[in-house]
N, C-alpha and C positions, 0 to 999 in steps of 0.2 A: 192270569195276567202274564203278560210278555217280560222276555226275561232275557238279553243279549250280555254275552259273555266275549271279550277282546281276549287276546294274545297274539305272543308275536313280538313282542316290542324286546326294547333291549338297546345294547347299546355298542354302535360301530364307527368302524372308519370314516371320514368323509371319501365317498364313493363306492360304499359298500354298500350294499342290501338287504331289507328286513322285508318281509310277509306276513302282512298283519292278517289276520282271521278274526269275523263275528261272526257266532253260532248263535242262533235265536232256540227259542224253548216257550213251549206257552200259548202258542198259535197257529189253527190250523191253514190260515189264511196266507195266500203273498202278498208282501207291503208293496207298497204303490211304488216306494223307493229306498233304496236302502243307502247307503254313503257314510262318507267319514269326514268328521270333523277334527281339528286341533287346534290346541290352545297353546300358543306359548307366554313365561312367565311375564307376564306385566303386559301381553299383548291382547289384542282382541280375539274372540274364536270365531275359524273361520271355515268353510265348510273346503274340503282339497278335494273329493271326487265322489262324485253318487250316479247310480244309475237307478233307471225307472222299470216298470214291467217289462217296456219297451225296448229294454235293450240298450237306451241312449245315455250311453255316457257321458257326464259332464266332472271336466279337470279346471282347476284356477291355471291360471296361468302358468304360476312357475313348477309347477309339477308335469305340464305337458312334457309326452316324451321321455320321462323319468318311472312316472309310474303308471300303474293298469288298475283298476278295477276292475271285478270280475262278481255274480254272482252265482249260486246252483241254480240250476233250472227248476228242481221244485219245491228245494228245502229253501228256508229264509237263512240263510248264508252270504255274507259276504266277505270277499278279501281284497287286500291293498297288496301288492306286488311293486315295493319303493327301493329301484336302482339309481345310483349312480347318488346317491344320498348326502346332502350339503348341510352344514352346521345349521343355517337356516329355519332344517327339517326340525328341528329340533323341538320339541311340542309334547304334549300330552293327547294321544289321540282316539278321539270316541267316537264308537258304531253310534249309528244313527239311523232308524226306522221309521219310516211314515205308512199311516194303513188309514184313508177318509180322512178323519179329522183327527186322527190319533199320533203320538210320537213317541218314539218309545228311544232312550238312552243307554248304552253299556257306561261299564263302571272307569273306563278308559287304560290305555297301556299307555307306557312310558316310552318314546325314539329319542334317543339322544344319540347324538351325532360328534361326535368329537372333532375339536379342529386343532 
């Protein structure tokens, strides 16, 4: 079974920088997509940035320009590169894998943002 592991998180300035990392375990396969989610307390979870086989990156809004996705070209890896970081940011945020009809969740890290 798939097994995605986060870190990374922690806790900074507003305008400061974290590098989140998920390392997958469990699967020979590339997910169709890999991306991040976050929750913050008492809000809805909402998906801030995933990319496909393809290359194609998708950002929410307010994260355009602030942060990068990025994944390995052949391991199931993905990282968040979150500059310029706003109280906002502030969330609980989990890897997220898709492979066909499969989904696979990390246990999530912690961004707290200080204001």
């Amino acid at each position: 079974q798939v097994q995605l592991a986060e870190s990374g998180g922690g806790m900074v300035q507003p305008g400061g920088s974290l590098n989140l990392s998920c390392v997958s375990s469990g699967s020979i396969f590339r997910f169709d997509v890999m991306g991040w989610y976050r929750q913050a307390p008492g809000k809805e979870r909402e998906l801030v940035a995933s990319m496909s086989t393809g290359s194609n990156p998708y950002y929410i809004d307010s994260v355009k320009g602030r942060f990068t996705i990025s994944r390995h070209k052949t391991r199931n890896t993905v990282y968040l590169q979150m500059n310029s970081l706003k109280p906002e940011d502030t969330a609980d945020y989990y890897c997220n894998a898709k492979l066909h009809a499969l989904t696979f969740w990390g246990q999530g890290t912690q961004v707290t943002v200080s204001s």
